[in-house]
N, CA, C and O atoms as a CHARMM CRD file, in Angstrom:
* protein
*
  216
    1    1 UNK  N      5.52400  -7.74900  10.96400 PROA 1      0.00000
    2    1 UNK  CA     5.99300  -6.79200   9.97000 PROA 1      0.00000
    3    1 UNK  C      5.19600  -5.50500  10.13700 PROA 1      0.00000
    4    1 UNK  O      4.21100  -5.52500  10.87500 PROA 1      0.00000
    5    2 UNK  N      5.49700  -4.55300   9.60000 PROA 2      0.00000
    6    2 UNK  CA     5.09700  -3.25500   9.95700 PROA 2      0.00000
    7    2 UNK  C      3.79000  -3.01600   8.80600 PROA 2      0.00000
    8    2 UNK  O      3.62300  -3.40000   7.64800 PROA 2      0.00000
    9    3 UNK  N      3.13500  -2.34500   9.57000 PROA 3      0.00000
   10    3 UNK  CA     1.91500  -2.06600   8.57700 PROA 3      0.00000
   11    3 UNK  C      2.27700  -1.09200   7.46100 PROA 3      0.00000
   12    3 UNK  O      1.29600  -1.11100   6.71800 PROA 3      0.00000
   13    4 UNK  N      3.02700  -0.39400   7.04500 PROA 4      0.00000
   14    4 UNK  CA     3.25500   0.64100   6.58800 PROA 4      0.00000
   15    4 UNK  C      4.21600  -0.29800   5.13100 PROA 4      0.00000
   16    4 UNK  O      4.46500  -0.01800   3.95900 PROA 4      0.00000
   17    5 UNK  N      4.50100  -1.44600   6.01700 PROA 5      0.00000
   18    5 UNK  CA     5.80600  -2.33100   4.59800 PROA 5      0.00000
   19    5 UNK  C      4.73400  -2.67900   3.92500 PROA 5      0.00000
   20    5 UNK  O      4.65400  -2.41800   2.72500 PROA 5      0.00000
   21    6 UNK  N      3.49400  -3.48300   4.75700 PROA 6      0.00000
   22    6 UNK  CA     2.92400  -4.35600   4.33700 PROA 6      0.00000
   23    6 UNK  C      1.69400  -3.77700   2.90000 PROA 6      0.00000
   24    6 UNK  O      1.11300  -4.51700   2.10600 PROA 6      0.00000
   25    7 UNK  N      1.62100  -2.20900   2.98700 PROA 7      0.00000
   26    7 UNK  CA     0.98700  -1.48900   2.42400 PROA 7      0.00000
   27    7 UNK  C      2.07400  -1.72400   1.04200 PROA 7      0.00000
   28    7 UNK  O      1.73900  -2.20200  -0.04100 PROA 7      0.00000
   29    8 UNK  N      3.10600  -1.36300   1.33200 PROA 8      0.00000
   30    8 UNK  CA     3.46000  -0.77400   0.50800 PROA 8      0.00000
   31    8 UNK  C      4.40000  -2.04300  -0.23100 PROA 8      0.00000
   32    8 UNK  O      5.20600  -1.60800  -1.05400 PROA 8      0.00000
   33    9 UNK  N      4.40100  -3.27300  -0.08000 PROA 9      0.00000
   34    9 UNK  CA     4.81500  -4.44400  -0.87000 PROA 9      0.00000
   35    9 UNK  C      3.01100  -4.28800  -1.60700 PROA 9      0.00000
   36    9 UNK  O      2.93700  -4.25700  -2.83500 PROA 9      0.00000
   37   10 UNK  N      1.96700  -4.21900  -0.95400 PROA 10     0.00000
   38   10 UNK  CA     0.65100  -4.30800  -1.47400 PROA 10     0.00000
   39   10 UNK  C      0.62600  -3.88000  -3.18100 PROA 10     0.00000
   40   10 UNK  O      0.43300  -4.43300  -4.26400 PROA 10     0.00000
   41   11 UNK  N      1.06100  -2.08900  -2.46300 PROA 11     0.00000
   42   11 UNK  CA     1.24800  -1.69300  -3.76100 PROA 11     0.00000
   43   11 UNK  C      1.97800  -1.89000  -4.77200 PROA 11     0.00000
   44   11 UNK  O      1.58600  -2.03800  -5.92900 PROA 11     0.00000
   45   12 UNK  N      3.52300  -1.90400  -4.22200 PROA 12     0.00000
   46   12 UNK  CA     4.43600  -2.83900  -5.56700 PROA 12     0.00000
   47   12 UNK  C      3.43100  -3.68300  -6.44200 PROA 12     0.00000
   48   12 UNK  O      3.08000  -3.17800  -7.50800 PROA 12     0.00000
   49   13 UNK  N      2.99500  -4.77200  -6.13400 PROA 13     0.00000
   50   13 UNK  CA     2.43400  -6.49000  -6.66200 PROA 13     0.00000
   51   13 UNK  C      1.19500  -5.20600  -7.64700 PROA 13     0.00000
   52   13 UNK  O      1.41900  -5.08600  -8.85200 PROA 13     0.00000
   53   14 UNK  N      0.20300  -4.50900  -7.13000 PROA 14     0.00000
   54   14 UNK  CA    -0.43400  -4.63700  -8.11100 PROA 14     0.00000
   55   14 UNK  C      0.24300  -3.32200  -9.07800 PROA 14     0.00000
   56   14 UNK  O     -0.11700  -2.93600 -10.19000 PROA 14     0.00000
   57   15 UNK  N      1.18600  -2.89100  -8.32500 PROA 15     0.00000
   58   15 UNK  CA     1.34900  -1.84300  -9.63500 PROA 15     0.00000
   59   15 UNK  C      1.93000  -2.54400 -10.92500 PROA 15     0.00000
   60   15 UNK  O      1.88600  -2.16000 -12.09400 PROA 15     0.00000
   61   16 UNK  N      2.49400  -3.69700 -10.37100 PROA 16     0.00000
   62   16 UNK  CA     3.43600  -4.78700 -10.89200 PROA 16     0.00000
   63   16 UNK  C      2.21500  -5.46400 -12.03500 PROA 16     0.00000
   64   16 UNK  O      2.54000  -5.42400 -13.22200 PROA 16     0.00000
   65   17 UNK  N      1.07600  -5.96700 -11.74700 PROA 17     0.00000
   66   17 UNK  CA     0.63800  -6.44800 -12.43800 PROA 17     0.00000
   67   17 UNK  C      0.02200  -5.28300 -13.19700 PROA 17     0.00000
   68   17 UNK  O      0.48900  -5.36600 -14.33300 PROA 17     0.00000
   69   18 UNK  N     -0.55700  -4.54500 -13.14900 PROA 18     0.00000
   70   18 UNK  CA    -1.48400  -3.54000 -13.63600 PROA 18     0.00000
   71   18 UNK  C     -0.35300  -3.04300 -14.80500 PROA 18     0.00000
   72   18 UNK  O     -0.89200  -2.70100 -15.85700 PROA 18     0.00000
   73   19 UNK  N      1.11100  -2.95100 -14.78600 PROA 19     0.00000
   74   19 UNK  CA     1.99900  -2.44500 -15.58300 PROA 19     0.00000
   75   19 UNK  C      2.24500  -4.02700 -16.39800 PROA 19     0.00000
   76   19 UNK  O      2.44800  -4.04400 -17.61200 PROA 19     0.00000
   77   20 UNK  N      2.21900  -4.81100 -15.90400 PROA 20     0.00000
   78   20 UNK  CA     2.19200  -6.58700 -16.52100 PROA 20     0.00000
   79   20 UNK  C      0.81800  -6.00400 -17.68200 PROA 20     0.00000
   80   20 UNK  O      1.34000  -5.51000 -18.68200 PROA 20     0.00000
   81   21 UNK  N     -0.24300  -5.97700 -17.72600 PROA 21     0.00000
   82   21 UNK  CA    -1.46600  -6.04400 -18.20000 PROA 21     0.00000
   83   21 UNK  C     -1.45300  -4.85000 -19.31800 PROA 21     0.00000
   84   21 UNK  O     -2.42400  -4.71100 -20.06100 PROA 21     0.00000
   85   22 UNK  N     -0.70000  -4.28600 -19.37700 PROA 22     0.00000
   86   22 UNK  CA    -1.02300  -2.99100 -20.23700 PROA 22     0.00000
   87   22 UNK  C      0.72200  -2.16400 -20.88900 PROA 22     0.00000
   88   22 UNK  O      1.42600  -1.36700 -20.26700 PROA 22     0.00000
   89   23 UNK  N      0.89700  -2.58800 -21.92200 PROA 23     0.00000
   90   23 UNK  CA     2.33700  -2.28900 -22.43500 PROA 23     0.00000
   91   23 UNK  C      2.30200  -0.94200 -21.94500 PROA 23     0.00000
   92   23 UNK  O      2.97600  -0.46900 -21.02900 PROA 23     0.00000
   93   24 UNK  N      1.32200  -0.30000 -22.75600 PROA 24     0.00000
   94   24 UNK  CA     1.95000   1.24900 -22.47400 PROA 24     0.00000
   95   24 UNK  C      2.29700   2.04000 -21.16300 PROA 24     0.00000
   96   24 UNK  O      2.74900   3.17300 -20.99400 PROA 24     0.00000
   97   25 UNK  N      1.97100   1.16900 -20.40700 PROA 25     0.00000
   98   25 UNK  CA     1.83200   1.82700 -19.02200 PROA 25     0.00000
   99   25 UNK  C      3.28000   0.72700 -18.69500 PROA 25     0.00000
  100   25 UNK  O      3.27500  -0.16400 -17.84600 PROA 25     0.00000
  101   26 UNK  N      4.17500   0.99200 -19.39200 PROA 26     0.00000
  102   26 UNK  CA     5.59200   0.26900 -19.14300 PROA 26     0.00000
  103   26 UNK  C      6.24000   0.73200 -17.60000 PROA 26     0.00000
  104   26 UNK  O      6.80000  -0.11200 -16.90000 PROA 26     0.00000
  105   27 UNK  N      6.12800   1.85000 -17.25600 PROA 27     0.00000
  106   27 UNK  CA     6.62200   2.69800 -16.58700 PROA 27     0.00000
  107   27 UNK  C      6.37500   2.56500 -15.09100 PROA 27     0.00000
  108   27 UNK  O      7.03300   2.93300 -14.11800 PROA 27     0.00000
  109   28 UNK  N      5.07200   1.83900 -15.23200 PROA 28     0.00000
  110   28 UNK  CA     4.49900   1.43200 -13.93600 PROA 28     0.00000
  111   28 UNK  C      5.31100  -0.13100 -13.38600 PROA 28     0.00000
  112   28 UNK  O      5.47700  -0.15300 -12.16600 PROA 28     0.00000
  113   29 UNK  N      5.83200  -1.43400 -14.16500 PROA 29     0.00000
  114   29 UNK  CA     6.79900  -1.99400 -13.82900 PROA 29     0.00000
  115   29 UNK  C      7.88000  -1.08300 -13.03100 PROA 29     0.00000
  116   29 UNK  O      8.08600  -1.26800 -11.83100 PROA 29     0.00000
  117   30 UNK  N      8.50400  -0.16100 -13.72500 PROA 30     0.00000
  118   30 UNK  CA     9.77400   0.07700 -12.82600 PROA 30     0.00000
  119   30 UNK  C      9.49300   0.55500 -11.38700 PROA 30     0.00000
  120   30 UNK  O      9.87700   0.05000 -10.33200 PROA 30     0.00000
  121   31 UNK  N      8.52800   1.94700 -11.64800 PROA 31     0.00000
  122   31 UNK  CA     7.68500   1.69100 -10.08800 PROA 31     0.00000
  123   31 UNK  C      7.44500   0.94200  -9.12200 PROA 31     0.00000
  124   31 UNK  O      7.57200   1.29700  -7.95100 PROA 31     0.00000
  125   32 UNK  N      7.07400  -0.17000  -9.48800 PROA 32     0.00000
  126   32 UNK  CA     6.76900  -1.28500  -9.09300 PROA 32     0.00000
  127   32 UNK  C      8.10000  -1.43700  -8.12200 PROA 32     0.00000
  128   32 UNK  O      8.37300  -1.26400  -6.93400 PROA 32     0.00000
  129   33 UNK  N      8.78100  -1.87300  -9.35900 PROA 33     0.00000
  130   33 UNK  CA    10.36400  -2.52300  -8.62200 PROA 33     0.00000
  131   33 UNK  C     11.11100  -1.94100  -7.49300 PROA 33     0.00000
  132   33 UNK  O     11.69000  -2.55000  -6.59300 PROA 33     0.00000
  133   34 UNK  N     11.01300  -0.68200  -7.67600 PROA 34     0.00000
  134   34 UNK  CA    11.68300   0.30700  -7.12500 PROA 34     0.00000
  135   34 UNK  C     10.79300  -0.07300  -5.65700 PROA 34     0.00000
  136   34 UNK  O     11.32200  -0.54900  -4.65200 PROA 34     0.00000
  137   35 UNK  N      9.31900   0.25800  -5.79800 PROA 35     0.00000
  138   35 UNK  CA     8.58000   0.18200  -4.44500 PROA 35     0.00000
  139   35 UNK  C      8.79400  -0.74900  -3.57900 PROA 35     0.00000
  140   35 UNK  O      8.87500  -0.70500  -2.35100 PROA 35     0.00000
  141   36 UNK  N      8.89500  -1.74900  -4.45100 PROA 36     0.00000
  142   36 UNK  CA     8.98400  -3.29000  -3.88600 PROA 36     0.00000
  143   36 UNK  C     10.55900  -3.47700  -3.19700 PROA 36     0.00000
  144   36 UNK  O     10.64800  -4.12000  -2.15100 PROA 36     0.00000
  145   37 UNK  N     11.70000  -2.93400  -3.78100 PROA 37     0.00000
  146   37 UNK  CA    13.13800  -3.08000  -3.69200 PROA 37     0.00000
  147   37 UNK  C     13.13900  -2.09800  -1.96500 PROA 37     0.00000
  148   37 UNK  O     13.68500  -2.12500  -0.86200 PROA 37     0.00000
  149   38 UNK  N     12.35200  -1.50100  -2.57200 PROA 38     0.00000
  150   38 UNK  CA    12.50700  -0.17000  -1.04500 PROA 38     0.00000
  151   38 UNK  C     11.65100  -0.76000   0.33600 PROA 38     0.00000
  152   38 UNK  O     11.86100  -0.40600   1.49600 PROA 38     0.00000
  153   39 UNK  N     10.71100  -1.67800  -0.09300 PROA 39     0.00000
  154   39 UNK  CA    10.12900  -2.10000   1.03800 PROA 39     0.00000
  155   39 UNK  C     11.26100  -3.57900   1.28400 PROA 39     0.00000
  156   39 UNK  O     11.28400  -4.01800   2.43400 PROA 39     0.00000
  157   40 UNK  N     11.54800  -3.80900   0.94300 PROA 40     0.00000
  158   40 UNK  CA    12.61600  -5.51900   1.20500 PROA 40     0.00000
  159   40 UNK  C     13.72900  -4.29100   1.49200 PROA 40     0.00000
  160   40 UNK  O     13.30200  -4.02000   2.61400 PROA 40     0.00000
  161   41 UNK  N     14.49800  -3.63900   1.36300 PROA 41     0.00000
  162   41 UNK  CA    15.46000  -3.12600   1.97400 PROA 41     0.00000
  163   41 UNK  C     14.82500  -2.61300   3.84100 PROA 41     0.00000
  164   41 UNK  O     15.42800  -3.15400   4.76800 PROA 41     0.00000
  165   42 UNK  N     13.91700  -1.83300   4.11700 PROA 42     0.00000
  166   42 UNK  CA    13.12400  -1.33700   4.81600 PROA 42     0.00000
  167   42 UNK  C     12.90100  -2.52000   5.77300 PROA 42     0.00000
  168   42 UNK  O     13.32500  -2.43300   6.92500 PROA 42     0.00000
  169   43 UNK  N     12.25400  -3.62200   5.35100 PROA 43     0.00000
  170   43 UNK  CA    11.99600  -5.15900   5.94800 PROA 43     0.00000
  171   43 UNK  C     13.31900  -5.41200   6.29100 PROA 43     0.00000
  172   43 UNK  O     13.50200  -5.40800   7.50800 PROA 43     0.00000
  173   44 UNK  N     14.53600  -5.68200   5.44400 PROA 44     0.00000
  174   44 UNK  CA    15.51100  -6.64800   6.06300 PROA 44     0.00000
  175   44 UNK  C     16.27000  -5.52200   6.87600 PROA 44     0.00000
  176   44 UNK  O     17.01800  -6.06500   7.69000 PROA 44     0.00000
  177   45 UNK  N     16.33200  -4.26400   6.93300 PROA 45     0.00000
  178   45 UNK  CA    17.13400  -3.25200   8.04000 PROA 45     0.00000
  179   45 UNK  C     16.65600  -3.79300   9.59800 PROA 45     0.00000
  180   45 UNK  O     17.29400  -4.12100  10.59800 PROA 45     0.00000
  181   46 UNK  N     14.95700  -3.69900   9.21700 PROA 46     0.00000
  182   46 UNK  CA    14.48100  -3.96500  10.56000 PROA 46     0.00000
  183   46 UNK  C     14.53300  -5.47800  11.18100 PROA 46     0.00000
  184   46 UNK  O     14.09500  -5.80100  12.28500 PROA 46     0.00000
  185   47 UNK  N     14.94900  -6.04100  10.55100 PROA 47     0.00000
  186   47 UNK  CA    14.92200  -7.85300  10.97100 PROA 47     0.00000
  187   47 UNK  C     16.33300  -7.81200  11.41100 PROA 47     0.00000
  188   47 UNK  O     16.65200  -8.44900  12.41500 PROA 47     0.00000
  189   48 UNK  N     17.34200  -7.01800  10.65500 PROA 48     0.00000
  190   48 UNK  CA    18.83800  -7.10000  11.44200 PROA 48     0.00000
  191   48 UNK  C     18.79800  -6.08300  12.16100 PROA 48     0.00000
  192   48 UNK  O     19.83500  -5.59700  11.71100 PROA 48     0.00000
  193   49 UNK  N     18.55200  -5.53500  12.71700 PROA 49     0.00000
  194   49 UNK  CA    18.55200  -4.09900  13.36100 PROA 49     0.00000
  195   49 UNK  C     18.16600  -5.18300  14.83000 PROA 49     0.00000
  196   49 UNK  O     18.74500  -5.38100  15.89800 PROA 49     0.00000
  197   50 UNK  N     17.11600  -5.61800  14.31500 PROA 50     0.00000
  198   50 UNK  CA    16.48100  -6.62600  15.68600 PROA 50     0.00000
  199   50 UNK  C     15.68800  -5.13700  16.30000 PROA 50     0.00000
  200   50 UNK  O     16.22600  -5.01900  17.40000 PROA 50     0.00000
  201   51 UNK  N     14.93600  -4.23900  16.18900 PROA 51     0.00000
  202   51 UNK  CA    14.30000  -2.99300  16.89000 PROA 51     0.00000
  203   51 UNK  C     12.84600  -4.00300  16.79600 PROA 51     0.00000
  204   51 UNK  O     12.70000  -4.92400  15.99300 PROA 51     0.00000
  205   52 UNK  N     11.91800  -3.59800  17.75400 PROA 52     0.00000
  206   52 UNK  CA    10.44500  -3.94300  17.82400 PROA 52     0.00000
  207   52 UNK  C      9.76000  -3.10900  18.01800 PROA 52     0.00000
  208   52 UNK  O      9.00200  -3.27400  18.97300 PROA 52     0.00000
  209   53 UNK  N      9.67400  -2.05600  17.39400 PROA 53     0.00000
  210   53 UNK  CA     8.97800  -0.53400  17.52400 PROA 53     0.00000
  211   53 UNK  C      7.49700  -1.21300  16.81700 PROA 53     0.00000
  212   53 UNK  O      7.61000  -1.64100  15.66900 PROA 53     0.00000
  213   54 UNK  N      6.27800  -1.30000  17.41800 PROA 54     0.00000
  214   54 UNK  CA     5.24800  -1.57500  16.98600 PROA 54     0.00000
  215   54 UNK  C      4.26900  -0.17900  16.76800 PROA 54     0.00000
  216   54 UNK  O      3.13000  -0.28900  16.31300 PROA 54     0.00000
């Protein structure tokens, strides 16, 4: 997997929890999702694409 996904699923999870841990910071969930939705789109292009650009 690409280093650049792997960063950035990183960040989803804790923005994910850090917005889990603290209501007011609600806003940081959707972030989250969005980051996370964009790296699994990003991941599965390149797994069907079949490219090996390292």
């Amino acid at each position: 997997m690409n280093v650049a996904l792997v960063i950035i699923i990183v960040i989803a999870i804790v923005l994910a929890i850090v917005g889990g841990m603290n209501a007011a910071l609600n806003w940081l969930i959707w972030v989250a999702l969005i980051v996370g939705v964009i790296a699994i789109i990003a991941f599965l292009f390149r797994v069907i694409s079949g490219r090996n650009r390292v």
